[in-house]
N, C-alpha and C positions, 0 to 999 in steps of 0.2 A: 748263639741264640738269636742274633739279628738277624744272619741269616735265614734262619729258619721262620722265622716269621715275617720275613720277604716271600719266600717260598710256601708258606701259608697262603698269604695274600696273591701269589701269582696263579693258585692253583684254585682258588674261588673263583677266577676266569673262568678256566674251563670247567667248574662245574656250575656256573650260569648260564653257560653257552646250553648247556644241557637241560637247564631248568628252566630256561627260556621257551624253548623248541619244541617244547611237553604242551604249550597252551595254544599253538596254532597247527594247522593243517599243512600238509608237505607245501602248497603252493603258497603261502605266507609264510614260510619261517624263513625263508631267505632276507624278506624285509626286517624283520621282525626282531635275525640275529643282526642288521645291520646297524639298527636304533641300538641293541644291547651294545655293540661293539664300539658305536661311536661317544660311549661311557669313556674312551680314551680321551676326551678334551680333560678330563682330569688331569691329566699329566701338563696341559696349556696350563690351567688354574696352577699347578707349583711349583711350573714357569714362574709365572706371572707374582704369586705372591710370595715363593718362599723366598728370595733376594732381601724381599722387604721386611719379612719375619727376622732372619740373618743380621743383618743390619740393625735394627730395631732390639731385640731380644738374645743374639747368639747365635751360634749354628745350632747346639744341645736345643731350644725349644723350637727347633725348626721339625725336628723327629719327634717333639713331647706334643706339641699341638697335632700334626697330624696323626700321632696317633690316640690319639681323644680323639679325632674327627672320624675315625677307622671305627673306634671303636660305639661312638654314637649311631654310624650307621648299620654296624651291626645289631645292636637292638632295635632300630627305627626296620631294620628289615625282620626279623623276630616277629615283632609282634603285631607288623600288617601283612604282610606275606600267606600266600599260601600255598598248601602242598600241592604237588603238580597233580594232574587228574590222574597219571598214570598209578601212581603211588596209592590215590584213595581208591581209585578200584581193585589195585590189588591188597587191598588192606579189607573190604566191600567183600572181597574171592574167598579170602582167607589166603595165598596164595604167596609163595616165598617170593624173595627176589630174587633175581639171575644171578647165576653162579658165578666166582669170579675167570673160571673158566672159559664158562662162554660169553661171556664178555672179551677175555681176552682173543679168542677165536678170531674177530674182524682181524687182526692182525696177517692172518693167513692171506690176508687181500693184498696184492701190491698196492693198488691204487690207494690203502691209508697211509703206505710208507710214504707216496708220494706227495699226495696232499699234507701231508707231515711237514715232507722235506721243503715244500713252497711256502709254507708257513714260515717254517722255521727260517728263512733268509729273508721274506719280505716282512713279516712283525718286527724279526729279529735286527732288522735294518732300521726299522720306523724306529725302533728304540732306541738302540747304538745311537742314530743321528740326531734323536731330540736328547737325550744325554748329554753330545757331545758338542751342540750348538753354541750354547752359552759360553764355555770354556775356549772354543772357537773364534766367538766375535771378540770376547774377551781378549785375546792373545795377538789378534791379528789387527785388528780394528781398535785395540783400548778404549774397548766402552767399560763405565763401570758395571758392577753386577745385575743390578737393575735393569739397566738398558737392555744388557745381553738376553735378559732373563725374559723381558717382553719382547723381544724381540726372538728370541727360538718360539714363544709363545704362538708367534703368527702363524709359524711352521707347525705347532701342533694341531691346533684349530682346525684349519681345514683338511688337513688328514684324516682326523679323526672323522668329522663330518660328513666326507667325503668318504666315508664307510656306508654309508645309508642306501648315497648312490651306487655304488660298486655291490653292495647286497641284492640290487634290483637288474642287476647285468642280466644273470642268468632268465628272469621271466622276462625279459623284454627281450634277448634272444627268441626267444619262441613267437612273439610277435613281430621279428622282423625290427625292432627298434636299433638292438646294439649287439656289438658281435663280440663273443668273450676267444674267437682264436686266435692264436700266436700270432697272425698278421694284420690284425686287424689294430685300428690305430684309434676309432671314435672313443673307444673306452680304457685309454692309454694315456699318460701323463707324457706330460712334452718330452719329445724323443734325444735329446740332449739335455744334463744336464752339469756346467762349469762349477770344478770347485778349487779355488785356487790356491794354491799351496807355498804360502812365501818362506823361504826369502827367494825362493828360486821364480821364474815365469812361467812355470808348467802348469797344464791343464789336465786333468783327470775329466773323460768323457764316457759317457757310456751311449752307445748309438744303438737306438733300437727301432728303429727304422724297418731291420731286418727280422724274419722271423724270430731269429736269435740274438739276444743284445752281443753286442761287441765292443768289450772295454780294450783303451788304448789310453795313450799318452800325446802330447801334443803342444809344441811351442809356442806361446802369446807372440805376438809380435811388438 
């Protein structure tokens, strides 16, 4: 049942991403889904506070309070919220909705498999690694849970945030500002980055330098 209502709440992502995109024009929704996407500093916030919750209360009200928080924002979104335009006009038509048919049709495209598949490893990484920070500093560094816990904190923060700017890639492309291809580096997080893995002195690298990243292994000295 947790599951599933993890899986609830993962999938109200992507249908805000959708419910978002309904109130601006194709040349704004990029901005627009970036402000929605950088909704991920929530994951900073339980960083940051649920160690203290833990601590304070137990790990059981660390899952009891947020989910009262879940569930306040769900009626706080209820009952200011409103239906996308798309939806009142076809309500305005008289007029079904799309079938789930052709809905599924985009499929036929590669290009959704593929934008899929780069989701699916760069979100899927941003999570794995703010998941596995704290337990991280924790083990390697003996901070306590606190520490660790503000401290992955930093790391979410500006990821998240840093979604806003990455939303604006692609129109600023068109004006020559920033260049969203494989080689290009203005719009690219620093091209190395050391993650150190003791007890041994080896370095995990990922060099992307080159069109293509190229992970390797590598001796501290």
């Amino acid at each position: 049942m947790a599951a599933l209502g993890v899986g609830i709440a993962g999938g109200a992502f992507s249908v805000g991403v959708t419910y978002v995109s309904k109130f601006y024009p194709k040349e704004r929704q990029g901005l627009a889904l970036g402000i929605f996407g950088a909704g991920n500093v929530g994951a900073a916030v339980t960083k940051f506070l649920a160690p203290f919750v833990m601590v304070a209360m137990g790990w059981q009200a660390v899952a009891q309070v947020w989910a009262g928080g879940l569930a306040v924002t769900a009626v706080l979104f209820l009952m200011f919220t409103k239906e996308d335009p798309e939806q009142l006009e076809r309500a305005k038509s008289h007029r079904k909705a799309a079938s789930m048919a052709s809905q599924l049709a985009a499929l036929k495209n590669v290009q959704v498999w593929r934008f899929a598949l780069y989701y699916f490893f760069v979100f899927g990484a941003f999570v794995a690694l703010a998941l596995w920070l704290p337990r991280y500093l924790m083990g390697v560094y003996h901070l306590d849970v606190k520490t660790a816990g503000m401290l992955a904190a930093f790391y979410s923060v500006p990821a998240s945030l840093f979604r806003i700017y990455g939303a604006s890639c692609p129109t600023a492309t068109v004006r020559g500002r920033c260049s969203t291809s494989p080689s290009a580096s203005r719009c690219s997080p620093p091209s190395c980055y050391p993650i150190r893995r003791p007890p041994t002195s080896s370095k995990v690298y990922a060099d992307q330098s080159r069109s293509a990243p190229r992970w390797g292994w590598s001796r501290s000295s």
